[in-house]
C-alpha positions as CSV (number, residue, x, y, z in Angstrom):
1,X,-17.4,8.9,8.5
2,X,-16.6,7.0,5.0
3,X,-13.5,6.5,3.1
4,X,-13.8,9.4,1.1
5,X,-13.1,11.5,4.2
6,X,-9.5,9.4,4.5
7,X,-6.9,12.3,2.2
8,X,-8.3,15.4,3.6
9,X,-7.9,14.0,7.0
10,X,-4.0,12.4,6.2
11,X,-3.2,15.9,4.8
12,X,-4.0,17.6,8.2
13,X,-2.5,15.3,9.8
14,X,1.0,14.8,8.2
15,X,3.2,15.9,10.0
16,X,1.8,14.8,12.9
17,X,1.5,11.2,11.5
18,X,4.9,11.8,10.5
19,X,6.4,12.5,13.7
20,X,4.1,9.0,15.4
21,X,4.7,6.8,12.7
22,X,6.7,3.6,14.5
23,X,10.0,3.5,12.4
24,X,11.5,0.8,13.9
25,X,11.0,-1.3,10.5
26,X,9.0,-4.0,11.5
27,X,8.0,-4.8,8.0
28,X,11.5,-5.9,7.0
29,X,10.9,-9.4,7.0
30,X,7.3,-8.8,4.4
31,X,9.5,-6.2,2.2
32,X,12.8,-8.5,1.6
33,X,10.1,-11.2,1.1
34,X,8.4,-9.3,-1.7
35,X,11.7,-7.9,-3.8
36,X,13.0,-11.8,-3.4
37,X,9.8,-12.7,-5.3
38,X,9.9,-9.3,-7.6
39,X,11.5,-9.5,-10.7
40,X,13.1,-6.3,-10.6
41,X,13.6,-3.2,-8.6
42,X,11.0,-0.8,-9.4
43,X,8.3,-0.3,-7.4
44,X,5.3,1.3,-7.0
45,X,4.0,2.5,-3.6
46,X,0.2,3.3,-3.3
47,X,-0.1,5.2,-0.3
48,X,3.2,6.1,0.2
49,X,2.6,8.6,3.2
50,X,6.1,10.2,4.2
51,X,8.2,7.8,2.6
52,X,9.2,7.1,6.1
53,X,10.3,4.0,6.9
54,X,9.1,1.6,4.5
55,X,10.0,3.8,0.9
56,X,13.0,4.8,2.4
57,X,14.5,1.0,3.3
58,X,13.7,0.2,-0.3
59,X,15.1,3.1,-1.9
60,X,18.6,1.2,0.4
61,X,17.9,-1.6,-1.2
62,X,18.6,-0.5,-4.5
63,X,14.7,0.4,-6.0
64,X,13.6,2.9,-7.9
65,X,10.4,4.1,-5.8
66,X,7.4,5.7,-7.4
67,X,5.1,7.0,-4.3
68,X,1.7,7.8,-5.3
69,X,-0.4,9.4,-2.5
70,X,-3.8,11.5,-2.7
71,X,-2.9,14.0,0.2
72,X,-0.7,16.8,-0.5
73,X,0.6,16.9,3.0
74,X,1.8,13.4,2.7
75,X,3.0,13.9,-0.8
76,X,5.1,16.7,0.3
77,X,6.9,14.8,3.3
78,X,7.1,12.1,0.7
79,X,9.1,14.7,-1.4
80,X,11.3,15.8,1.3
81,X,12.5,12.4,3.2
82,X,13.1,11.0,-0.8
83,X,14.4,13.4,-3.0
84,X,15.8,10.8,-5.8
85,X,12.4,9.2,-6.3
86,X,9.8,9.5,-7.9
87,X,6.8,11.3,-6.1
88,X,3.2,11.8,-7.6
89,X,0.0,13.5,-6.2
90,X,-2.9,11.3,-6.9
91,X,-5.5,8.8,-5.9
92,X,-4.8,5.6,-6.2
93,X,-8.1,4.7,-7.4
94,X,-8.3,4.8,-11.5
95,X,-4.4,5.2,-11.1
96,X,-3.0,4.9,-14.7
97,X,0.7,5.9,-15.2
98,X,0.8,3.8,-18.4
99,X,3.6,1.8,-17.5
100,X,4.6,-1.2,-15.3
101,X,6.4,-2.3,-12.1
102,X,8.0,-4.7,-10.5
103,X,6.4,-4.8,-6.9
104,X,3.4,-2.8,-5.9
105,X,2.8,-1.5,-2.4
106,X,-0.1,-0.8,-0.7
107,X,0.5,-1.1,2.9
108,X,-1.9,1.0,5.4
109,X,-3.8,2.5,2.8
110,X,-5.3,0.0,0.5
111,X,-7.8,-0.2,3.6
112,X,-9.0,2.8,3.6
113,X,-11.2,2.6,0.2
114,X,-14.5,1.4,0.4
115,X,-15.3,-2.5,-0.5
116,X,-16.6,-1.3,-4.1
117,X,-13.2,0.6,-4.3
118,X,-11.0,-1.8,-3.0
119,X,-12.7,-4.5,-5.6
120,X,-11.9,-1.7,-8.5
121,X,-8.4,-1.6,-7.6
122,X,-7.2,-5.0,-9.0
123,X,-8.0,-4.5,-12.0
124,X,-5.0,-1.2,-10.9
125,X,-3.1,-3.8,-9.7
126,X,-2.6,-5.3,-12.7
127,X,-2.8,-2.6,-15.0
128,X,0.8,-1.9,-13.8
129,X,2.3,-5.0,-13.0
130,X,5.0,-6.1,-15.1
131,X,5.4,-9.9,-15.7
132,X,6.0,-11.5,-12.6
133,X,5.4,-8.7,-10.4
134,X,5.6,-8.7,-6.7
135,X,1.9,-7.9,-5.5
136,X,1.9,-6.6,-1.2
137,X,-1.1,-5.4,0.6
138,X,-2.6,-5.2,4.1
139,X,-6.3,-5.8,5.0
140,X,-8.3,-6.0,8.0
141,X,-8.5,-9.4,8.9
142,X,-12.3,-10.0,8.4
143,X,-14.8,-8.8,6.0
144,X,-16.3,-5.5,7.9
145,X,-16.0,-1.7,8.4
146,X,-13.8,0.0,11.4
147,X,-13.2,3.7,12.5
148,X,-10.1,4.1,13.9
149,X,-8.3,7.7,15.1
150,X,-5.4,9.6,14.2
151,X,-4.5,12.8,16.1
152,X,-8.7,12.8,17.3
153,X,-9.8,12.4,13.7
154,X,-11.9,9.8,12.9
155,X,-10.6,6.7,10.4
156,X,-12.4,4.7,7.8
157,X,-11.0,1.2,7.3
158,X,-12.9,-1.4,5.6
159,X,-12.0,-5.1,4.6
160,X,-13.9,-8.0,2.5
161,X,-13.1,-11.3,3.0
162,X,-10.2,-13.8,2.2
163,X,-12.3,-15.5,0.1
164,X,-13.2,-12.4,-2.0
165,X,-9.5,-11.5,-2.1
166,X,-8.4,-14.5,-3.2
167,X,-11.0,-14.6,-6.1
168,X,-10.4,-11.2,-6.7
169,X,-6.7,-11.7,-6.8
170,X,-6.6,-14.8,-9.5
171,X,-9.2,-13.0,-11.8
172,X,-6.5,-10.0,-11.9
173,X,-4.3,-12.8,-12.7
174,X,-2.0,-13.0,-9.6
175,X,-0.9,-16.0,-7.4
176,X,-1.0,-15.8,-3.6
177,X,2.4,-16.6,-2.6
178,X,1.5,-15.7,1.5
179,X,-1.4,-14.4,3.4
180,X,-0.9,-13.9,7.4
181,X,-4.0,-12.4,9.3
182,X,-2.6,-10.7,12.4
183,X,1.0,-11.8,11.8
184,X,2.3,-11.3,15.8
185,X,6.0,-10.7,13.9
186,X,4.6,-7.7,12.2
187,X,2.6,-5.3,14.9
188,X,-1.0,-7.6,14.0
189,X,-0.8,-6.7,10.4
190,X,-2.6,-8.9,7.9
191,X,-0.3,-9.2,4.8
192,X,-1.0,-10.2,1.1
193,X,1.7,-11.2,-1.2
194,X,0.7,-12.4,-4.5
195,X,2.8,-12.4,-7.4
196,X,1.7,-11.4,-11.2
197,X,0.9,-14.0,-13.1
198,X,0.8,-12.9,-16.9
């Protein structure tokens, strides 16, 4: 099992994923955080999945939601729950849209590159963050792989360490504004926000 497993599994598995996936929106408290800190409402969402709840909460919030997401199962949901954004079928590693955003996302997914990958994606990261940019992600919460399971299938995660992150996040240029590891208030997540420094 290895990360590059990760979108042919979430694309037999979307609608079942879709259908399990808690929407009780216990992220509120990290998202409000983030568009406080964001300069504007547009935001990117790598990983995106169904849209479901996270995508859609923003979208109430007033943001203009660009979900990118490498399955075409998720992709479609994507489509379906949020037909007034912006939905694109891709990777998310050597994303280049050629423009910027005002928060990026990457919560749940992010996690599932490999370390090499994960390190690669900064430089993404900032490639479309607009000044001042709201930067959220979600790691493990110590440097290591993991196999988790969705629907029997098997799940790569993988996670460097804080230290790395944080060096890795001020050479891309962005400020850590809040790191949790297993934040109780947010089902054991560990959050990232960083904000866009350039």
């Amino acid at each position: 099992m290895n990360a590059q497993e990760i979108l042919p599994i979430y694309d037999r598995v979307a609608e079942a994923f879709d259908k399990l996936r808690d929407k009780s929106l216990f992220e509120r408290a990290w998202l409000d955080r983030a568009l406080a800190h964001a300069p504007g409402r547009r935001v990117l969402d790598l990983g995106c999945g169904t849209g479901r709840p996270m995508a859609a909460y923003l979208h109430d919030r007033r943001a203009q939601i660009t979900g990118v997401d490498g399955a075409a199962g998720m992709i479609a949901l994507f489509q379906r729950h949020m037909p007034h954004a912006e939905a694109i079928h891709a990777d998310m590693r050597g994303l280049d849209l050629g423009r910027t955003f005002d928060f990026i996302l990457a919560w749940d997914s992010f996690f599932h590159l490999s370390p090499d990958d994960q390190r690669a994606m900064f430089a993404t990261f900032a490639a479309h963050a607009a000044p001042g940019a709201a930067l959220m992600f979600t790691t493990g919460s110590a440097e290591g792989e993991a196999i988790g399971d969705i629907e029997g299938e098997p799940l790569y995660h993988a996670s460097l360490s804080a230290e790395e992150y944080r060096s890795l996040l001020d050479d891309a240029g962005f400020s850590v504004l809040a790191h949790v590891a297993e934040d109780p208030t947010c089902g054991g997540h560990t959050v990232w926000l960083a904000r866009y420094r350039r």
